[in-house]
C-alpha positions in Angstrom: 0.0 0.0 0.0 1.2 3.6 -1.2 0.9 6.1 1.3 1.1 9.8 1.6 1.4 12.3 4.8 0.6 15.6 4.0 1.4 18.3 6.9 -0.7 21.6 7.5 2.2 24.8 7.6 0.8 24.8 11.6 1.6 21.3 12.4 3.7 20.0 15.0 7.6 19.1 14.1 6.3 15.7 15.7 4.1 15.3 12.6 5.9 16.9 9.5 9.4 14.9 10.7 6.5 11.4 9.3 5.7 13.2 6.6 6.1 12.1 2.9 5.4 8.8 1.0 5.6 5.2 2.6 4.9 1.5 1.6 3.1 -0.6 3.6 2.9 -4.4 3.0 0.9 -6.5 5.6 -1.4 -9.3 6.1 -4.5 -9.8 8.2 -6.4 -12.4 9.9 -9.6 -12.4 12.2 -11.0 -15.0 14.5 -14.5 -14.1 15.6 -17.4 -15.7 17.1 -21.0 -13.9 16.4 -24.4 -14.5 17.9 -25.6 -10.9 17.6 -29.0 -11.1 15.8 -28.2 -8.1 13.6 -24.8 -6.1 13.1 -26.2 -3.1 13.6 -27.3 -2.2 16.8 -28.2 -5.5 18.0 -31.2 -6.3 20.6 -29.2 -9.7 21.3 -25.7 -11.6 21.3 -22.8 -11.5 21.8 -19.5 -10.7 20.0 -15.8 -11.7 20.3 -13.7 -10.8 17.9 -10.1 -10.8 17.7 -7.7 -9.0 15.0 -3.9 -9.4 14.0 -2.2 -7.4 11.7 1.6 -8.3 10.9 3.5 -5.5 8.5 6.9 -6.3 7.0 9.2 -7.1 6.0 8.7 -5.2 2.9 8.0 -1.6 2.8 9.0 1.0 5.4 6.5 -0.2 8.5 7.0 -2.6 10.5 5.4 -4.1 13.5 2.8 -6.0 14.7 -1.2 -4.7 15.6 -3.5 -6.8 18.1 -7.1 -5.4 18.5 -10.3 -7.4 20.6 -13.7 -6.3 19.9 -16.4 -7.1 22.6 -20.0 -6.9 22.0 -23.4 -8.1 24.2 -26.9 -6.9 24.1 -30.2 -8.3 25.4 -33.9 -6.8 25.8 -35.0 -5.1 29.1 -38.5 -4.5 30.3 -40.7 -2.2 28.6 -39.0 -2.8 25.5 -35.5 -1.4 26.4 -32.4 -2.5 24.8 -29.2 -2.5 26.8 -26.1 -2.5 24.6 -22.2 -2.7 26.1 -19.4 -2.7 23.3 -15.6 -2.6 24.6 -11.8 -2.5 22.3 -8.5 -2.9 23.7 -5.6 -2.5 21.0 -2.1 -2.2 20.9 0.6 -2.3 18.1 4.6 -2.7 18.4 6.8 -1.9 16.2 9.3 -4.6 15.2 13.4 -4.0 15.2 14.5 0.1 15.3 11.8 1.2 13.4 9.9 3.7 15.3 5.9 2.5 14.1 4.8 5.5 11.5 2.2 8.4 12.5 -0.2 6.3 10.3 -0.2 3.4 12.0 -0.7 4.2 15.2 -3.6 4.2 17.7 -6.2 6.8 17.6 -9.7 7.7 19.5 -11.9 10.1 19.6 -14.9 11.2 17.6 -18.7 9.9 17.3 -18.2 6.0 16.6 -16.1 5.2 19.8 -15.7 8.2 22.9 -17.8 10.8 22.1 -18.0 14.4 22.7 -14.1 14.6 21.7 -13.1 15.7 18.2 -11.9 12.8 15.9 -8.7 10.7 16.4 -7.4 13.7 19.1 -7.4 11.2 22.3 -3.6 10.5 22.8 -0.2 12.1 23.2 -0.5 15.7 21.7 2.6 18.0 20.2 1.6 21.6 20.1 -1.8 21.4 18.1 -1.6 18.1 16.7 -2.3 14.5 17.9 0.9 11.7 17.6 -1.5 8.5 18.5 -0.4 5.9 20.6 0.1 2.5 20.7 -2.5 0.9 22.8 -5.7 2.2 23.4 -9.0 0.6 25.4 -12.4 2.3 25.3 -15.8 1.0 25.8 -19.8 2.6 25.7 -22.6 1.0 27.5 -26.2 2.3 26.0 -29.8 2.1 26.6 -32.0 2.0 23.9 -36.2 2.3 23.1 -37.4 1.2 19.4 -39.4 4.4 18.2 -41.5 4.8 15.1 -40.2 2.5 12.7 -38.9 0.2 15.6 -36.3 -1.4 13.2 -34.8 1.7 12.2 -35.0 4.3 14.8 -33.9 4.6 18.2 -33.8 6.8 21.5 -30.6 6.2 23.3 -29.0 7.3 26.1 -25.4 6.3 26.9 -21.6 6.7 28.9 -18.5 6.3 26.5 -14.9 6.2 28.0 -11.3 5.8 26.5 -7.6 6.0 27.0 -4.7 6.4 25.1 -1.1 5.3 26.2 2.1 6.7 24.0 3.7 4.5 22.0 6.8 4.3 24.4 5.0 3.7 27.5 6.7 1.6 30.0 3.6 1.4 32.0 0.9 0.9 29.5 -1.6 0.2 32.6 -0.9 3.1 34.3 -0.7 5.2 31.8 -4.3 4.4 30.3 -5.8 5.0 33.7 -4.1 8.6 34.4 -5.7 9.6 30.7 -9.4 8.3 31.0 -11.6 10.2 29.1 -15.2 9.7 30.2 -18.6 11.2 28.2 -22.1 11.1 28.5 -25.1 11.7 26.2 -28.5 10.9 24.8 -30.1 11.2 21.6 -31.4 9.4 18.5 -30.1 6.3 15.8 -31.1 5.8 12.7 -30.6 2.5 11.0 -30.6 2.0 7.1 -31.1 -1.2 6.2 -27.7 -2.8 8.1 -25.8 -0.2 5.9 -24.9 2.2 7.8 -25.8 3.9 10.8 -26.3 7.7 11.7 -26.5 8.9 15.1 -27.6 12.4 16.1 -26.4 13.4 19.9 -26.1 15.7 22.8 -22.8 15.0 24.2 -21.7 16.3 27.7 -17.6 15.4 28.4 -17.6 15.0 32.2 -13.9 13.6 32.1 -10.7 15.3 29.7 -7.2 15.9 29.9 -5.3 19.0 29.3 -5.5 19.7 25.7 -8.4 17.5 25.1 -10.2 19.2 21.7 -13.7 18.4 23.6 -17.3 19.9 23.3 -20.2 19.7 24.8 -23.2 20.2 22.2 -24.7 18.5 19.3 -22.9 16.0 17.7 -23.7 13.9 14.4 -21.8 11.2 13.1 -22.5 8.7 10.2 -20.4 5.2 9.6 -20.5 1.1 10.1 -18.3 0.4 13.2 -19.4 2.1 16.1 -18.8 1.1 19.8 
């Protein structure tokens, strides 16, 4: 894969030092097991999923990328859906090579911890965000079918994630010192299993110095979201 870093004039030496073209060459494998009735928004299941990247040893990354997905929901009285969804990853680089800006661990934004601007959880340089190299976050929700009941929901819910630098000799530690925390309610829209689109007021209760972090309306539109 041919890559490209472009750098704003007002970003961080941190970030322009990366800049430029790279080559990445990896291969991938999953192992999951899915009982989830639908995977979107599920009323029931469960889901275990575990994901291994391996880079090298052509191309200018190397290192090695472990990431667990968690998933369970089941119904509640009076129609309520309760949903928890948790990740944990981390990635290494392999030999001297220090693992690229673009391959590193971000958070933040509407499809895992809320409320915080996208991919700026993590070690910041001035203005801009370096990642990290591991990373756990996890949302529990509530939910209530509304009018169609497969396609639209109310929702309440608590998101929280950490990010621990990519040289971290305490990785533990580290993600507990940096926990972000959020809370919110609002409404999701489901087309179909396609895609999902969320519309949210989002209340950070929990940020670090730094944090790029909002309390307000938030929308956010993908696939994967915790």
């Amino acid at each position: 894969m041919w890559r490209t870093l472009r750098a704003s004039e007002d970003s961080a030496f941190s970030v322009r030092e990366h800049a430029g073209h790279t080559m990445k060459f990896s291969v991938e494998n999953s192992v999951a097991f899915d009982s989830r009735d639908r995977p979107i928004l599920a009323s029931k299941g469960i889901l275990a999923r575990l994901t291994q990247e391996y880079a090298g040893p052509f191309g200018d990354s190397s290192f090695i990328r472990h990431q667990l997905d968690l998933q369970a929901a089941a119904p509640l009285p009076l129609g309520l859906i309760l949903s928890a969804s948790a990740q944990l990853k981390y990635v290494i680089g392999l030999g001297d090579r220090e693992v690229h800006l673009l391959d590193r661990i971000y958070l933040g934004g509407q499809q895992d911890v809320r409320g915080f601007g996208l991919n700026t959880l993590g070690v910041r340089s001035e203005n801009s965000c370096l990642g990290g190299g591991s990373a756990a976050c996890g949302v529990l929700h509530v939910y209530r079918p509304l009018f169609p009941p497969q396609m639209l929901f109310a929702h309440a819910f608590v998101s929280t994630g950490s990010v621990a630098p990519v040289r971290s000799r305490n990785v533990v530690r580290d993600l507990q010192d940096s926990q972000r925390v959020s809370i919110g309610l609002g409404v999701a829209f489901i087309f179909r299993n396609i895609f999902r689109l969320e519309v949210n007021y989002v209340a950070p209760i929990k940020h670090c110095v730094g944090d790029a972090q909002s309390t307000g309306l938030h929308i956010g539109c993908g696939v994967n979201f915790l």
